[in-house]
C-alpha positions in Angstrom: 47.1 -46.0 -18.9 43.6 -47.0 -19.4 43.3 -47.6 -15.8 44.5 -44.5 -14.7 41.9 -42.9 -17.1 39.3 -44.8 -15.9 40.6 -44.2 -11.9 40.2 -40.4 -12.8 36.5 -40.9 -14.2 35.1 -42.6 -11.0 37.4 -39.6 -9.0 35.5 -36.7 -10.9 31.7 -38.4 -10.0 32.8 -38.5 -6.7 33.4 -35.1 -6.8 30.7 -34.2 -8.7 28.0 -35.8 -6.4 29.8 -33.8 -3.0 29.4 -30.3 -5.0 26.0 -31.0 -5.7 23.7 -28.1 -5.1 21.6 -28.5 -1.3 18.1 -27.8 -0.9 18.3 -24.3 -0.1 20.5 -23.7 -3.0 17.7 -25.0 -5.3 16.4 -21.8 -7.3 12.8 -23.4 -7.9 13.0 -23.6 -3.9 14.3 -20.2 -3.4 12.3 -17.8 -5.4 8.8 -18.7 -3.3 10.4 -18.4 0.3 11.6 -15.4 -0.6 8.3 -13.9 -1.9 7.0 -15.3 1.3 9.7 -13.1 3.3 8.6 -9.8 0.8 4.9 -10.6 2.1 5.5 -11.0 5.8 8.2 -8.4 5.8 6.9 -5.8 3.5 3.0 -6.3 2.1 1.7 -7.2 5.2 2.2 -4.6 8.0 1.4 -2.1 5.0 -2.3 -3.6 5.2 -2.6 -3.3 9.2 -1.5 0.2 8.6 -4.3 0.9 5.7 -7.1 -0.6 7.7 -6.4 1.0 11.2 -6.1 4.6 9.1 -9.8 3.5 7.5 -11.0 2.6 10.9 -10.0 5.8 12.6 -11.1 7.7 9.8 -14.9 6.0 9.9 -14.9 6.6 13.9 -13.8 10.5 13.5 -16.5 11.1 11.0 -19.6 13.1 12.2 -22.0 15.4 10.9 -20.8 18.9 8.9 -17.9 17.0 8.2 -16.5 17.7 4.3 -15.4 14.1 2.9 -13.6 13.1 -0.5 -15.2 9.9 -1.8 -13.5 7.5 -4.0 -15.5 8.3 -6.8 -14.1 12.3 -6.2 -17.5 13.7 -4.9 -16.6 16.3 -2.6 -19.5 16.4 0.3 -20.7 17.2 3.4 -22.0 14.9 6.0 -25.4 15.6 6.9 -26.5 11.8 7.9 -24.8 9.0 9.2 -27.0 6.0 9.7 -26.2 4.2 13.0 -27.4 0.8 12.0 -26.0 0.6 8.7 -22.7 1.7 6.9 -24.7 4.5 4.9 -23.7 8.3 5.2 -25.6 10.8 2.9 -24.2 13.6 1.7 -25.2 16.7 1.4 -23.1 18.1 -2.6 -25.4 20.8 -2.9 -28.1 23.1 -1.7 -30.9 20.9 -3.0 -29.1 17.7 -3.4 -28.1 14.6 -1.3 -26.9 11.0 -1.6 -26.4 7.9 -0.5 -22.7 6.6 -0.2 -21.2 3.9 2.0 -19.0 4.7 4.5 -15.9 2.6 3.1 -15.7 4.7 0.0 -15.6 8.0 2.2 -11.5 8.4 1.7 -10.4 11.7 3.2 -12.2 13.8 5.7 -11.6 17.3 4.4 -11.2 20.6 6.7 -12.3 24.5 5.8 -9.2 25.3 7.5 -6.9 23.1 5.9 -4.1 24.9 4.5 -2.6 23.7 1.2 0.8 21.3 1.8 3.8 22.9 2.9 6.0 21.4 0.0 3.2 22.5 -3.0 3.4 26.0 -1.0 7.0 26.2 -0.9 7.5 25.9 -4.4 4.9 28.1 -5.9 7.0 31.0 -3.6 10.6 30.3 -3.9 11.7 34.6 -4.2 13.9 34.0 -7.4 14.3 37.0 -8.7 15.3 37.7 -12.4 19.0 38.5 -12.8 19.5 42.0 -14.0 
């Protein structure tokens, strides 16, 4: 009987050491490839896309242009310096300054309409029910 016992011990290691976990079945392993698949996947193009929209937004600026900067100073452009990455900006009749060109964030129109979706829900026509 002991035998048996003992038979069945060495049985369950065997089986035990087969049905250990693999490599890629180690959490501690896991957990970073997978971040590394979030960065490449997701993170990453998102970043190309920013910096080609901040590129085309600094070569589309020119003078009389009405900029947002990051700080929220609303502007126009009245000189861009060729040489450097300064743009000053005109804010009011006797007052200018001195910004850099990444901080510019929005080039604002006169003709810009407001959004479409703010517009259509300031006007939705309900009338009140009688």
């Amino acid at each position: 009987m002991l035998c048996s016992l003992i038979l069945f011990a060495q049985e369950a290691k065997k089986v035990a050491d087969e049905s250990a976990p693999s490599f890629w079945q180690n959490p501690i392993i896991l957990i970073p490839v997978i971040f590394a698949l979030f960065y490449f996947v997701v993170l990453r193009p998102q970043q190309r896309k920013q910096r080609k929209e901040q590129e085309d937004l600094m070569a589309n600026l020119k003078k009389n242009d009405e900029v947002l900067t990051a700080a929220g100073i609303i502007g126009v452009v009245s000189h861009i310096k060729e040489s450097g990455d300064e743009v000053t900006l005109k804010i009011d009749d006797n007052a200018r300054i001195r910004v850099l060109k990444n901080t510019i964030v929005r080039i604002l129109n006169k003709a810009e309409s407001p959004k479409e979706g703010t517009a259509a829900a300031a006007n939705t026509n309900i009338k009140p029910a009688t």
